[in-house]
Residue frames as a rotation matrix with the C-alpha (Angstrom) as fourth column:
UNK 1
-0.044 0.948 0.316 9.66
-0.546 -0.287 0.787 4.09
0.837 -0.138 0.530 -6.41
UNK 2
-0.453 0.076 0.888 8.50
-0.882 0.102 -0.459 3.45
-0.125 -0.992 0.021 -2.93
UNK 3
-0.808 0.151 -0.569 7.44
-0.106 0.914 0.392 -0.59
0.580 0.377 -0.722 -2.85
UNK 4
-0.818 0.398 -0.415 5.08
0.446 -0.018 -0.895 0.28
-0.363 -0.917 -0.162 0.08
UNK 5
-0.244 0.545 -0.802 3.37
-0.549 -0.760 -0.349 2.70
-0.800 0.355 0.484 -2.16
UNK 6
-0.578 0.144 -0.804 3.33
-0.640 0.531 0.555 0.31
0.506 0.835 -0.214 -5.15
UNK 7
-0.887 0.303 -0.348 1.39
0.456 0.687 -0.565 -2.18
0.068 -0.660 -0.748 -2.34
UNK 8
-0.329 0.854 -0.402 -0.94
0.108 -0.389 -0.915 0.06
-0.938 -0.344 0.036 -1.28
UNK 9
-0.520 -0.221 -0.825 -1.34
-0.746 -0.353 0.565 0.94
-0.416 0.909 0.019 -5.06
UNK 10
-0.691 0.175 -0.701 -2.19
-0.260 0.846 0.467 -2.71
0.674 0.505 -0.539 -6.10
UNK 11
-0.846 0.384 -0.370 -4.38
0.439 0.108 -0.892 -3.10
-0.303 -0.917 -0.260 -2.98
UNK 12
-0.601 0.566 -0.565 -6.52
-0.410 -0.825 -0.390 -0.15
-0.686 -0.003 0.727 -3.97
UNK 13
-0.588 -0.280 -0.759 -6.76
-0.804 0.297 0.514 -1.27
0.081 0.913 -0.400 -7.38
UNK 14
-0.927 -0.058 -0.372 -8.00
0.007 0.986 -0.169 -4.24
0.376 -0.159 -0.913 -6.33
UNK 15
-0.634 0.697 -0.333 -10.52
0.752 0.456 -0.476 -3.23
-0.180 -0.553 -0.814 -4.13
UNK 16
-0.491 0.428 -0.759 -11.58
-0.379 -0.889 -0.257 -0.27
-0.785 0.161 0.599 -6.15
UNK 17
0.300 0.394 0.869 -12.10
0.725 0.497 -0.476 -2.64
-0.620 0.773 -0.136 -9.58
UNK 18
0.856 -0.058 0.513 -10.07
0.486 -0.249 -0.838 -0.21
0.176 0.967 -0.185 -11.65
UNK 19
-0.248 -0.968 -0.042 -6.82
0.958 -0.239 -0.156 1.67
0.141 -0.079 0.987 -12.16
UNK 20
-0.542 -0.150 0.827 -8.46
0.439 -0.890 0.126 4.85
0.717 0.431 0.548 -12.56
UNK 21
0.440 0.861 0.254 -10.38
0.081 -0.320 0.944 4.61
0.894 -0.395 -0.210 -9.60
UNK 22
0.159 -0.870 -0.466 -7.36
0.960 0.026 0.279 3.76
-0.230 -0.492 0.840 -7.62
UNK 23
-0.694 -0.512 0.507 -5.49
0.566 -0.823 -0.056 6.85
0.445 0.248 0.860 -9.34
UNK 24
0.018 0.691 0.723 -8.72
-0.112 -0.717 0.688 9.24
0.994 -0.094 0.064 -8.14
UNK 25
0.774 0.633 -0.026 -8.87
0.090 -0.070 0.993 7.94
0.627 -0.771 -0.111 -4.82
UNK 26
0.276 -0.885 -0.375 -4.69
0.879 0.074 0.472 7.87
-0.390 -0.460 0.798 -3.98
UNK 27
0.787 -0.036 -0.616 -4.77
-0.022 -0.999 0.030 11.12
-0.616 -0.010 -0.787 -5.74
UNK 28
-0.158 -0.949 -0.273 -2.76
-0.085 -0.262 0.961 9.96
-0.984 0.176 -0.039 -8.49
UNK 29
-0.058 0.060 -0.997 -2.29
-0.967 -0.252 0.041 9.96
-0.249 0.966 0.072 -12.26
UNK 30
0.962 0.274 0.008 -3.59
-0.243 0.866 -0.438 6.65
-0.127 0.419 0.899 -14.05
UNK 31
0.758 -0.441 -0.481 0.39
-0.151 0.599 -0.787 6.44
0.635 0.669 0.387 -15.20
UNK 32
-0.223 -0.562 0.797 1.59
-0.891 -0.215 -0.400 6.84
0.396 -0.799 -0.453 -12.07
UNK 33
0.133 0.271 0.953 -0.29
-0.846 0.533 -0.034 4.08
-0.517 -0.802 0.300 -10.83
UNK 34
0.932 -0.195 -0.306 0.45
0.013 0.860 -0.511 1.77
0.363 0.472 0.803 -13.86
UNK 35
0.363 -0.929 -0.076 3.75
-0.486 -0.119 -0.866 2.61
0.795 0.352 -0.495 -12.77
UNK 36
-0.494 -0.555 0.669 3.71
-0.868 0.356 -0.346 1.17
-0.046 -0.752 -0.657 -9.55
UNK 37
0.784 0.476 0.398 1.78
-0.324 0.862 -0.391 -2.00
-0.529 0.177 0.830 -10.55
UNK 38
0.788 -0.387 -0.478 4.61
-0.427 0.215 -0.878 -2.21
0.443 0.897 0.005 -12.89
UNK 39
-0.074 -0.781 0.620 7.32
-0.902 -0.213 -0.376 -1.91
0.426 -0.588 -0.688 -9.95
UNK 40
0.002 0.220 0.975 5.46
-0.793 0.595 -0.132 -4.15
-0.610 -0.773 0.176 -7.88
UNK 41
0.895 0.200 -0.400 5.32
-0.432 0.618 -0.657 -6.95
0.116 0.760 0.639 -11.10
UNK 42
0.415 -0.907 0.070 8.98
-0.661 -0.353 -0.662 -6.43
0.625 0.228 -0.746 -11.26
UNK 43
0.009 -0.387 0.922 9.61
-0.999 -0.038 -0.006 -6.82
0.037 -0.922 -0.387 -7.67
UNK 44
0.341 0.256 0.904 7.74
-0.617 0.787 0.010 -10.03
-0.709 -0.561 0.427 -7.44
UNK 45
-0.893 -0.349 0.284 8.83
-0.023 0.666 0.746 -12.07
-0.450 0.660 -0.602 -10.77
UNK 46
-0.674 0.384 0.631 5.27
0.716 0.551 0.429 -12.18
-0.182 0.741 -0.646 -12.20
UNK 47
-0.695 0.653 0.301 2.06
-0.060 -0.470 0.881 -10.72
0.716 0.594 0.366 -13.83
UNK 48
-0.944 0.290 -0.157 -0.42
0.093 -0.220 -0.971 -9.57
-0.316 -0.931 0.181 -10.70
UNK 49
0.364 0.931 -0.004 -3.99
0.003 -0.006 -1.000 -8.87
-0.931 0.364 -0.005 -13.19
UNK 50
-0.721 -0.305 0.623 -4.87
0.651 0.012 0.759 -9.14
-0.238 0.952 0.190 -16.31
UNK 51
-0.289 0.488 -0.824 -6.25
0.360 -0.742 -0.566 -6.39
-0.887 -0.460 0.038 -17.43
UNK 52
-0.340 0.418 0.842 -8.62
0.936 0.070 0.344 -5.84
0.085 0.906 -0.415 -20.40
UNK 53
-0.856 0.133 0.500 -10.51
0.105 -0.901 0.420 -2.23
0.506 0.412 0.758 -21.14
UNK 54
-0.122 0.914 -0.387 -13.57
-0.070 0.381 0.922 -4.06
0.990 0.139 0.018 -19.90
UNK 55
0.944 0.014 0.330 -12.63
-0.323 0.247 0.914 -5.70
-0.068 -0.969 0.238 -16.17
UNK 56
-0.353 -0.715 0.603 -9.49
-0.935 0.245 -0.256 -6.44
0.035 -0.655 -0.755 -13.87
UNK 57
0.818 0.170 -0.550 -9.07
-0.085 0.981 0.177 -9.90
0.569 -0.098 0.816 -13.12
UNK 58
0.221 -0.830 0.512 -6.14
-0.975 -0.201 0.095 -11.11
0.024 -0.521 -0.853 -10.95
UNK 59
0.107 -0.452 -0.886 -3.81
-0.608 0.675 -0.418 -13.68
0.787 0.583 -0.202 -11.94
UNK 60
0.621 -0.072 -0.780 -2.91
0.484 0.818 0.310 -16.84
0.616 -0.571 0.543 -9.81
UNK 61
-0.414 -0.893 -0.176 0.29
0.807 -0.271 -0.525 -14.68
0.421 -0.359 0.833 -8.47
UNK 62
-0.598 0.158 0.785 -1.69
-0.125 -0.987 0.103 -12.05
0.791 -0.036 0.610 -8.05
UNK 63
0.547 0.811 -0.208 -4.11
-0.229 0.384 0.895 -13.93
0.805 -0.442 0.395 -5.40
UNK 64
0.161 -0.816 -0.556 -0.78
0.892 0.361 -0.272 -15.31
0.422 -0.452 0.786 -3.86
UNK 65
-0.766 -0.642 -0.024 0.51
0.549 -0.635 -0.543 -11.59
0.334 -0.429 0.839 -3.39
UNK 66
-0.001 0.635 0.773 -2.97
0.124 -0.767 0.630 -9.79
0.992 0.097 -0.078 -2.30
UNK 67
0.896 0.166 -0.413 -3.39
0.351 0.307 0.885 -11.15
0.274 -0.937 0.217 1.54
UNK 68
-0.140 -0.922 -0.361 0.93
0.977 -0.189 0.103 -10.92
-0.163 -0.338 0.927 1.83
UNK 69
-0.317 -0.208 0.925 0.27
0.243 -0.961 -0.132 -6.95
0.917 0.183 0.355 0.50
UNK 70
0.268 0.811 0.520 -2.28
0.085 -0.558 0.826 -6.56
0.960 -0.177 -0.219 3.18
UNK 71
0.677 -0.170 -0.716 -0.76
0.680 0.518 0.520 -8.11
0.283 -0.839 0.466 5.79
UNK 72
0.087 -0.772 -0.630 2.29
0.994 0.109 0.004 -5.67
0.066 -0.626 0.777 5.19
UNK 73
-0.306 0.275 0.911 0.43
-0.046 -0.961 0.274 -2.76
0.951 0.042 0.307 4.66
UNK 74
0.841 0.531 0.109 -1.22
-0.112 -0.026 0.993 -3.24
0.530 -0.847 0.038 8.28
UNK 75
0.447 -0.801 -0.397 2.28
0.894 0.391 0.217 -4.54
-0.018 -0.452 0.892 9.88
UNK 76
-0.524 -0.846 0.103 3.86
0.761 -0.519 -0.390 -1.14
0.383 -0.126 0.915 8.62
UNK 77
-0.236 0.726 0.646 1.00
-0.301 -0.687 0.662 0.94
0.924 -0.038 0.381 9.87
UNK 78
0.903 0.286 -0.320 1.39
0.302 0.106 0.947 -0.58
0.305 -0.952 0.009 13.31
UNK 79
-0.019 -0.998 -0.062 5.02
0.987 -0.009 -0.163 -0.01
0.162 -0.064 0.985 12.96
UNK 80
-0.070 0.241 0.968 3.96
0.347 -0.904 0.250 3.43
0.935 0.353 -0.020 12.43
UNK 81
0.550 0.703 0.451 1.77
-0.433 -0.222 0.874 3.89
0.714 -0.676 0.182 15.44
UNK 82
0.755 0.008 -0.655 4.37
0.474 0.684 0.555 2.13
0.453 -0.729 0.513 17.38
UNK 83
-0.482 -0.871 0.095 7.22
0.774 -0.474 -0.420 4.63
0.411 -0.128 0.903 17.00
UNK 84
-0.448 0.203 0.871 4.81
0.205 -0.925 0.321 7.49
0.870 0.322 0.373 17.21
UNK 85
0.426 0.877 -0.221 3.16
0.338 0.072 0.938 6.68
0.839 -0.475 -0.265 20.38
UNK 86
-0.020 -0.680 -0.733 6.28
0.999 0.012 -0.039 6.90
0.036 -0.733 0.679 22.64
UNK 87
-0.790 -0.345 0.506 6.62
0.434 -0.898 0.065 10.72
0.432 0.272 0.860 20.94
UNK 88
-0.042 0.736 0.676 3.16
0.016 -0.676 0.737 11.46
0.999 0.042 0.016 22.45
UNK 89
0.428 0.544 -0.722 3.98
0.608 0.417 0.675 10.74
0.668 -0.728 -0.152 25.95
UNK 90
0.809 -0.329 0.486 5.07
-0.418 -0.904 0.084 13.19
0.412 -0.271 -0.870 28.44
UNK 91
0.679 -0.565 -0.469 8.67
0.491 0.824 -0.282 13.02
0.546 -0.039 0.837 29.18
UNK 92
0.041 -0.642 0.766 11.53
0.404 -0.690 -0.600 14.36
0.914 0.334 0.231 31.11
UNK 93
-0.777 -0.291 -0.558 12.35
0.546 0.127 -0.828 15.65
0.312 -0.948 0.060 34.55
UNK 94
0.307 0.890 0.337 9.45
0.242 -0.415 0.877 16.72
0.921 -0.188 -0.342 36.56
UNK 95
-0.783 -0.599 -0.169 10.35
0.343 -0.190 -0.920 19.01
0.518 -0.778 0.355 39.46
UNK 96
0.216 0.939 0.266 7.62
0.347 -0.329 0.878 19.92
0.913 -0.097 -0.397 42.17
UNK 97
-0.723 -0.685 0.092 8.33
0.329 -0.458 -0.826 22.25
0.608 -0.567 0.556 44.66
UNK 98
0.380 0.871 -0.311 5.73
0.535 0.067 0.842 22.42
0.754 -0.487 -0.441 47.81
């Protein structure tokens, strides 16, 4: 699984207040999206929320890794916009004949 996508994933999540609102609004399945919360656990070494039927909570690690998601969710989304921009200028020999 894509770790970018497991970010954005745990992001949502976060600022939706649920897994299933995440999953509705990224257009995925609830076990898809446990699945990248899982990935993204993995990745880092620890437990990111606790999570009850009731409410979401976010662990000490999980506070540690929210700001460092955002940061590289916005870093690769300029990356984005930085490759693409060159592709929108006009390039290439221009010949003008008078």
């Amino acid at each position: 699984m894509d770790r970018l996508t497991a970010m954005r994933v745990f992001v949502s999540v976060v600022d939706l207040g649920s897994q299933s609102a995440a999953a509705d609004h990224l257009n995925l399945s609830r076990p898809v999206v446990s699945r990248y919360l899982a990935e993204l656990e993995d990745w880092v070494g620890a437990r990111l929320m606790q999570r009850t039927t009731r409410r979401l909570s976010l662990t000490a690690a999980g506070q540690e890794t929210l700001p460092r998601c955002r940061q590289m969710l916005e870093l690769a989304g300029d990356l984005q916009a930085a490759v693409s921009a060159p592709n929108d200028a006009p390039r290439g020999e221009l010949r003008i004949s008078v």
